[in-house]
C-alpha positions in Angstrom: -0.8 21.0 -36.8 -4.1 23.0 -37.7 -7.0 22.7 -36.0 -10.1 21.8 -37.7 -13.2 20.1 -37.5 -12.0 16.8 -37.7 -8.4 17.5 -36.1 -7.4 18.3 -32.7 -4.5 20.5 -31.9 -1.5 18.8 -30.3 -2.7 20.2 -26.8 -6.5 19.4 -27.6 -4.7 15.7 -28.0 -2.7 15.3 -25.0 -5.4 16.8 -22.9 -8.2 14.1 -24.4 -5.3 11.8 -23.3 -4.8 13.0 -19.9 -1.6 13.9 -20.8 -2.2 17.7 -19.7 0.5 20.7 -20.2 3.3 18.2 -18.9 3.4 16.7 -22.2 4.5 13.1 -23.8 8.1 14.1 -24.3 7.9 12.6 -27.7 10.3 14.2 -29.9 8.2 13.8 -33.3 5.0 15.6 -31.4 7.8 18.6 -31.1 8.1 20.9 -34.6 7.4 18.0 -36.1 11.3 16.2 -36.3 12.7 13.9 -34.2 15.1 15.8 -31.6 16.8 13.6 -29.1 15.2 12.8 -26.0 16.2 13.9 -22.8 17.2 12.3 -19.6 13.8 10.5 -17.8 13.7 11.7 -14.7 14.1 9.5 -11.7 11.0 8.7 -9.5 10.1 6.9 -6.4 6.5 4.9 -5.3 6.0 4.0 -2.0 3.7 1.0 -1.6 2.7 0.6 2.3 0.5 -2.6 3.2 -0.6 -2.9 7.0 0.4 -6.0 9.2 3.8 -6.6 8.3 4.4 -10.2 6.6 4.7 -13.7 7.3 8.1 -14.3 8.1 8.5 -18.1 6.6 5.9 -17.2 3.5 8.3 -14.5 2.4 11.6 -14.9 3.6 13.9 -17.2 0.9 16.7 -19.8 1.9 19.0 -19.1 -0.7 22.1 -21.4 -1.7 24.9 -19.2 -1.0 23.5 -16.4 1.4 24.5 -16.9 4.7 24.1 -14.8 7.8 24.6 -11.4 5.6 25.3 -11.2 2.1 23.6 -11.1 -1.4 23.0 -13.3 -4.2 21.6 -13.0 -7.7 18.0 -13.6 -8.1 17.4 -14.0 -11.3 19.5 -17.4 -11.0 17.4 -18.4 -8.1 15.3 -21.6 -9.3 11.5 -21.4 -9.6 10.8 -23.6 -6.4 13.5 -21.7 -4.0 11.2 -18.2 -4.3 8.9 -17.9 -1.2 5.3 -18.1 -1.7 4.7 -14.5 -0.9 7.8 -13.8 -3.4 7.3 -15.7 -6.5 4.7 -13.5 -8.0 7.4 -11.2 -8.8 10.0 -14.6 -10.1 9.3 -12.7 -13.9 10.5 -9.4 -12.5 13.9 -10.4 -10.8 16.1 -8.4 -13.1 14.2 -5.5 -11.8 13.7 -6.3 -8.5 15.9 -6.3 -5.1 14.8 -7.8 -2.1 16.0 -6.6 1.4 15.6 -8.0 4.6 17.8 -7.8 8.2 17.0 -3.6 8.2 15.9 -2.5 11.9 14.0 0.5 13.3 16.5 1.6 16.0 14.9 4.9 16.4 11.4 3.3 17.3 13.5 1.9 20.5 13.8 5.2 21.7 10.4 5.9 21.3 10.0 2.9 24.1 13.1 4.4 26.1 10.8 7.8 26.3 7.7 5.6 27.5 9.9 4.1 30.4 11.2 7.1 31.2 7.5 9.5 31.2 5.2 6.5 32.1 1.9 6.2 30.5 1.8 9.2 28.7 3.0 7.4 25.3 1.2 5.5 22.8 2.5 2.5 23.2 0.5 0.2 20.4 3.4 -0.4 17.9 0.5 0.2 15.1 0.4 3.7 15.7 4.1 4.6 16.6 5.1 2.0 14.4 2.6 4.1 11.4 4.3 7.8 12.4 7.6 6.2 12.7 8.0 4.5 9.3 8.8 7.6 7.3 9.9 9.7 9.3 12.6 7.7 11.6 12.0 10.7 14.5 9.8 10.2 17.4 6.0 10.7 16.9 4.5 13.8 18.1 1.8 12.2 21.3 -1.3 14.0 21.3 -4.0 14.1 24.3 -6.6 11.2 23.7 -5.5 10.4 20.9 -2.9 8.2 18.5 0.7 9.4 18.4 1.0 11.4 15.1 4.4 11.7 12.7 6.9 13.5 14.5 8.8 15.4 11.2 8.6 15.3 7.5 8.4 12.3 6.0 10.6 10.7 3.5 8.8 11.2 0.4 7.9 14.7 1.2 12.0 15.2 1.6 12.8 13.4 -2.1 9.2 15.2 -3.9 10.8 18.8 -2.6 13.9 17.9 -3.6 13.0 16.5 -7.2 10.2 18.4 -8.3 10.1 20.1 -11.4 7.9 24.0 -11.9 4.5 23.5 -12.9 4.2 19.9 -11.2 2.7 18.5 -7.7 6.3 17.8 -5.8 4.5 15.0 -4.4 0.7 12.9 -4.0 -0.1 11.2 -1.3 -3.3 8.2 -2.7 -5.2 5.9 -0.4 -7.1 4.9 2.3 -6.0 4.4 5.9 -3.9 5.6 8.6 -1.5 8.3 8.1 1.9 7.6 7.3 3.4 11.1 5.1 3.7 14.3 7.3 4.7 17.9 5.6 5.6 18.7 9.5 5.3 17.5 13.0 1.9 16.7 13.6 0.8 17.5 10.3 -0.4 14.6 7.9 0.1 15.0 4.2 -3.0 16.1 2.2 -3.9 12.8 0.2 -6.7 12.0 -2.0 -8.4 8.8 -1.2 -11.0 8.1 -4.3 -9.3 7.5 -7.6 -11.7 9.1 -9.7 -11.3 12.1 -8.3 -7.4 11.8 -8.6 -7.7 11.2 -12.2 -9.7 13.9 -12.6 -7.3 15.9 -10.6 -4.8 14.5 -13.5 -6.9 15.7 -16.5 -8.2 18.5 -15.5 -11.8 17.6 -15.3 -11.8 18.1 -11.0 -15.0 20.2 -11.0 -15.8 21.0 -7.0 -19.2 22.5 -6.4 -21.1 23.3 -3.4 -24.0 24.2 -5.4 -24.7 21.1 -7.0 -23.6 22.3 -10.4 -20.8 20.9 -10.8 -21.7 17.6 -10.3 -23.8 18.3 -13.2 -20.8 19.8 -15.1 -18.6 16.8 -13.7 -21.7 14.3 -15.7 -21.8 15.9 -18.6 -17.5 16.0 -19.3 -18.3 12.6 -18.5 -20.7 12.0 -20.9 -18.5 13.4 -23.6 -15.3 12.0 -22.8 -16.0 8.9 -24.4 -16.4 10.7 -28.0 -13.2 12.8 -26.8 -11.5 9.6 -26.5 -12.3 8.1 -29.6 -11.5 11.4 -31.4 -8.0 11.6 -29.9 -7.7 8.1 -30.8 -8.1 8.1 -34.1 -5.6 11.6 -34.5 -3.2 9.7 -32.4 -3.4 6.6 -34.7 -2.8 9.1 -37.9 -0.2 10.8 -35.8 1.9 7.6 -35.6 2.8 7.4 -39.3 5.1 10.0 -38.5 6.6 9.0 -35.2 8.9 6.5 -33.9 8.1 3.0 -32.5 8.8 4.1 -29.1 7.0 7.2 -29.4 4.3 5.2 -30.7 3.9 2.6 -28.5 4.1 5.5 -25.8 1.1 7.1 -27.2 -0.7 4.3 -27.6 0.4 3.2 -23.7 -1.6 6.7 -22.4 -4.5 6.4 -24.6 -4.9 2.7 -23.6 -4.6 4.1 -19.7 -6.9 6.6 -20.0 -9.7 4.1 -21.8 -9.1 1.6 -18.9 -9.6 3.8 -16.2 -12.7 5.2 -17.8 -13.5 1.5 -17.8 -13.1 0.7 -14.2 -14.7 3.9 -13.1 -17.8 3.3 -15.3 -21.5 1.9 -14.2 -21.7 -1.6 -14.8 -25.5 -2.9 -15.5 -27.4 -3.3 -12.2 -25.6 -0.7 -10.9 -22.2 -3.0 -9.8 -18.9 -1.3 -10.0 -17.6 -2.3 -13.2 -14.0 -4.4 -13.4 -12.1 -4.5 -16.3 -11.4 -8.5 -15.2 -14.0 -10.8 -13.6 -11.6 -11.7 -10.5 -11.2 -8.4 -8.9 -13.0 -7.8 -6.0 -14.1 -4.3 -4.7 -11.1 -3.7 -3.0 -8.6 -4.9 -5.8 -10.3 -2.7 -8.1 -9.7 0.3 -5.9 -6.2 -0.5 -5.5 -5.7 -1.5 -9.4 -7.4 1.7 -10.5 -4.6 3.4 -8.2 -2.2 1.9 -10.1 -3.4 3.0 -13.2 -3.6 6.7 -11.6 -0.1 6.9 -10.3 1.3 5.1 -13.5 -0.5 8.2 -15.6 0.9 11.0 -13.5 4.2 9.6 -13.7 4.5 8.7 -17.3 3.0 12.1 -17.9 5.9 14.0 -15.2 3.0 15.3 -13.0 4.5 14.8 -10.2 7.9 12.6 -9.2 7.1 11.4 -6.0 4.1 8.8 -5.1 3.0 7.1 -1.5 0.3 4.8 -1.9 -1.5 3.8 1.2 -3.6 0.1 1.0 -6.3 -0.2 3.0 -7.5 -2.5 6.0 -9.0 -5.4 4.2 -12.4 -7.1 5.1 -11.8 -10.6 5.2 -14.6 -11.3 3.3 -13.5 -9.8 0.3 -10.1 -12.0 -0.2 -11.9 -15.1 0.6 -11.3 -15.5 4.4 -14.2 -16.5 6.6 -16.5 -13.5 7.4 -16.2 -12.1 10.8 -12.6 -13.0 11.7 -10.7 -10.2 13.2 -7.2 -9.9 11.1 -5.3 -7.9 13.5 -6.8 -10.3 16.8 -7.9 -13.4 15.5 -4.5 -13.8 12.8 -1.6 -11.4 12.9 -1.1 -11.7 16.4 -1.3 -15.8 16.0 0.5 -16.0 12.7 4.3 -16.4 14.3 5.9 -20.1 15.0 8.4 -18.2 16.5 5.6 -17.6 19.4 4.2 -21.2 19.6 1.9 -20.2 22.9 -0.2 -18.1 20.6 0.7 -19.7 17.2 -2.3 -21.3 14.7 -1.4 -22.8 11.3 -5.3 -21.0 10.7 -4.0 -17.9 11.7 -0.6 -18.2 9.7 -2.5 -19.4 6.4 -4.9 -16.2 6.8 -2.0 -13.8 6.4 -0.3 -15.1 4.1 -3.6 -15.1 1.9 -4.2 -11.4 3.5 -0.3 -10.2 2.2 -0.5 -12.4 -0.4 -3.2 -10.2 -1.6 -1.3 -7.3 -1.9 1.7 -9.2 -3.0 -0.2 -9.3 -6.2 -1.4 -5.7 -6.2 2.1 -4.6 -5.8 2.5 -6.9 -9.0 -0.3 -5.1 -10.6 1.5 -1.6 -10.2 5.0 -2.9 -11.1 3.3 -4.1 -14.5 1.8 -0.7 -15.5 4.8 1.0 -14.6 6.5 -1.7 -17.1 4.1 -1.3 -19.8 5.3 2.1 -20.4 8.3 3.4 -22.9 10.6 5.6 -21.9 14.0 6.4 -22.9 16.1 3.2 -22.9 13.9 0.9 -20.9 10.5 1.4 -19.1 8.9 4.2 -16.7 9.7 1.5 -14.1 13.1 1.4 -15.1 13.1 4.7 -13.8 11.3 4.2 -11.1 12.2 3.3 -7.0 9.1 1.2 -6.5 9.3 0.6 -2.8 7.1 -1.9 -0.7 6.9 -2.1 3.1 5.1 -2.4 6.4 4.8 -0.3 9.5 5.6 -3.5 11.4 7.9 -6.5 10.6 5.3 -9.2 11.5 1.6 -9.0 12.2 3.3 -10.1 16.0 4.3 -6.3 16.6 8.2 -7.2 15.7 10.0 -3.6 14.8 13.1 -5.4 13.4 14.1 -7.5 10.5 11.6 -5.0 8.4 10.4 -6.5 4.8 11.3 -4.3 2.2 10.7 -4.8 -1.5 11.9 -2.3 -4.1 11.3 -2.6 -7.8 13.1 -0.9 -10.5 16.2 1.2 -10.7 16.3 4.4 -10.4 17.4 5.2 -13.9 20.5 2.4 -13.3 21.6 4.2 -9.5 19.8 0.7 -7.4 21.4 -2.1 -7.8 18.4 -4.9 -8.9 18.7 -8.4 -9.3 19.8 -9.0 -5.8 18.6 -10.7 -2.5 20.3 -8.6 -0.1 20.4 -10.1 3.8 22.4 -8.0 6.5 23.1 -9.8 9.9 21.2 -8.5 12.8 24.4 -8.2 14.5 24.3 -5.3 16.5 22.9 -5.5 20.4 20.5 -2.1 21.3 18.6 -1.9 25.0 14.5 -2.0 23.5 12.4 -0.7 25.8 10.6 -2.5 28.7 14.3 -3.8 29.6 14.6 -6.3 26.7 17.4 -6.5 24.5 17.2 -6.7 20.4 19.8 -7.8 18.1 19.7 -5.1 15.1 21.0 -4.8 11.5 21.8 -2.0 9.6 19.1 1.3 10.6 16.0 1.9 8.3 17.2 5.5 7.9 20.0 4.8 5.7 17.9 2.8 3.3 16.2 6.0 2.8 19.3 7.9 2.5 20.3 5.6 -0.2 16.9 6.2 -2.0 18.0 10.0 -1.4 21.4 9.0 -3.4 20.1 7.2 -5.9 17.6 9.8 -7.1 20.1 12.6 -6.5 19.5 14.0 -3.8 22.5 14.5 -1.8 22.8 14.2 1.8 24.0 11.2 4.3 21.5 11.3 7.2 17.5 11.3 8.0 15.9 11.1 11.0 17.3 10.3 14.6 21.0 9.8 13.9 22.4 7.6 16.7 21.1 5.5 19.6 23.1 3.5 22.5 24.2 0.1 22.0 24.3 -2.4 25.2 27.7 -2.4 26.8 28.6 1.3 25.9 29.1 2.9 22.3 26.4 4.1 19.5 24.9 2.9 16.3 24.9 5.1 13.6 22.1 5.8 11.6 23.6 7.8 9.0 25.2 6.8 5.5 24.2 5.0 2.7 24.1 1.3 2.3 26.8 0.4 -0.7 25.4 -2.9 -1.6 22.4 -1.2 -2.6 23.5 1.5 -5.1 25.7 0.9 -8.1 
């Protein structure tokens, strides 16, 4: 295509797209015929929300699922999904449900404590935070929180699937750290999503002097007439491209406008929201997923951990000046009538409730885009989980969500329960009854996007009577 005054080059196009020198792979951008596309590459998201769940509000009693076991979920009536389940009913065929998975190496964490004394950060928060991805003892540092111990899974599966030119990994979000490149070494991560998606199309301008920021305005200030350039070549592109390739080219352009959108001024200077029922915090974490579902479809980068921030109260409709982690997570469990409220129980399930539907948010941009036989989530891990089982400080019986396949390696559809039927020493003398180790759900995540191996993290810990647990393997009901 020749560049003129009224024409963009195919680069000028997917740059004004954001699409940047990864490229669409749409085979009628490439010498102008259709050439068969290759294989989408496989992906993972990691999606961690603070505060565990509510066990009741998201666990489902399921005809035909006993003790351990899995059944279809697509075939599960409307009424027998859990409130903090059915916002994903219209997803089942892409969705799989685990729960039963334990965090055996976090007991030896507590084993340590008993056997150093007070020198260990006992608050299941923090150990609980630099335990979840790594599954190896946090790293304790002097007056201070425990940190991650090793590297983390996705800094593992972003090494191992990254592809030249690309970031092997990001790292989005606010909060507490949970992705380590080393022992005692947090990930970097980028926390505003503007300056991610300017990261994305090459518009990051840093300055110290002040002129940037004045570059930075004035790319802004143009983008908009950029935009509505590129669309209108895009739109006399399609005549000669495919209906997937189309729709795909329409997908990015429509991203690009609707972050542009979000990220705008609004009049009276308000944070513009592309829908009148977003709060602040909503919007941050919906523009996120409009960020990571760009890189992605665009093969920045392969590997994704989103981080969701502690939420005020306020914001999701709860009254102001309640204390989440004091006032409700510790009183949301029936399980622990002494300190049990139905107040305090109805408050988290409104609090996870609320990211229940931002996880929603994300698995619908990933579905919105083409690729290949199916959708970028189709070829997408899309995992969501908690550094703590319940908002009571439980390690065990860990929620996990995970959307999408994998490009057909995770078996979706399914409501996968394993028994908690293996007895481990916890620390502080008390005894736990376990299922299956956390680690080998991530070495099946390691499987199913290829990576090969059968271990990660602490492999073994002592059972009660003699014996050990492994924590190695993948788990078969999970990969097809």
């Amino acid at each position: 295509m020749t560049k003129s005054t009224n024409e963009f080059s195919r680069r000028s196009l997917l740059r004004a797209l954001g699409v940047g020198a990864a490229g669409l792979a749409l085979p009628g951008l490439l010498g102008g015929r259709a050439r068969a596309q290759v294989e989408p590459p496989r992906r993972v998201v990691f999606f961690i929300t603070p505060h565990g769940t509510v066990w009741n509000a998201w666990h489902m009693d399921l005809a035909g699922l006993g003790p351990s076991g899995s059944v279809t979920l697509s075939s599960q009536p409307s009424d027998r999904w859990s409130p903090l389940l059915a916002p994903f009913g219209s997803l089942a065929r892409k969705l799989m449900v685990v729960e039963g998975l334990s965090r055996p190496g976090a007991i030896e964490y507590e084993h340590a404590h008993d056997r150093q004394g007070d020198a260990f950060d006992l608050n299941r928060h923090d150990f609980g935070q630099a335990h979840l991805m790594t599954c190896v003892d946090p790293l304790q540092r002097p007056s201070a929180t425990c940190i991650g111990g090793g590297v983390s899974i996705d800094q593992v599966l972003g090494a191992a699937t990254s592809a030249p030119g690309r970031w092997a990994s990001r790292v989005y979000g606010q909060g507490h750290p949970y992705s380590f490149v080393a022992a005692g070494e947090e990930s970097p991560r980028v926390t505003d999503p503007r300056v991610a998606y300017d990261d994305i199309v090459g518009m990051r301008a840093p300055s110290t002097t002040g002129a940037g920021d004045a570059r930075a305005r004035a790319i802004r200030a143009a983008r908009a007439r950029v935009l509505g350039r590129a669309a209108a070549e895009a739109e006399r592109l399609g005549v000669g491209l495919g209906r997937l390739d189309r729709e795909k080219l329409a997908r990015h352009a429509q991203l690009v406008r609707d972050l542009e959108a979000s990220f705008a001024a609004a009049p009276g200077g308000a944070v513009a929201s592309c829908s009148p029922r977003w709060v602040a915090e909503a919007q941050a974490l919906d523009q996120w997923s409009r960020v990571i579902t760009l890189a992605l479809s665009c093969d920045l980068t392969r590997t994704v951990t989103l981080l969701a921030p502690e939420l005020d109260p306020s914001q999701i409709g709860l009254p102001p000046g309640v204390d989440v982690h004091q006032d409700y997570a510790h009183r949301s469990n029936r399980l622990q009538p002494s300190t049990y409220t139905a107040e305090a129980e109805r408050g988290m399930i409104q609090y996870v409730g609320f990211f229940a539907q931002r996880f929603r948010t994300l698995l619908d941009q990933l579905d919105s885009v083409p690729e290949g036989d199916g959708t970028l989530l189709d070829h997408t891990a899309v995992v969501w989980m908690s550094e703590l089982a319940t908002g009571t400080h439980d390690l065990h019986d860990l929620p996990i969500v995970v959307a999408g396949g994998a490009s057909g390696r995770l078996r979706t559809d399914r409501y996968v329960r394993y028994a908690r039927d293996t007895r481990l020493a916890a620390g502080w003398g008390f005894e736990v009854d376990a299922g299956p180790a956390q680690n080998r759900f991530y070495v099946s995540l390691m499987q199913a996007l290829g990576v090969p191996g059968d271990r990660f993290g602490i492999t073994s810990v002592p059972r009660v009577g003699g014996g050990t647990m492994s924590l190695t393997s993948a788990l078969p009901e999970l990969l097809v």
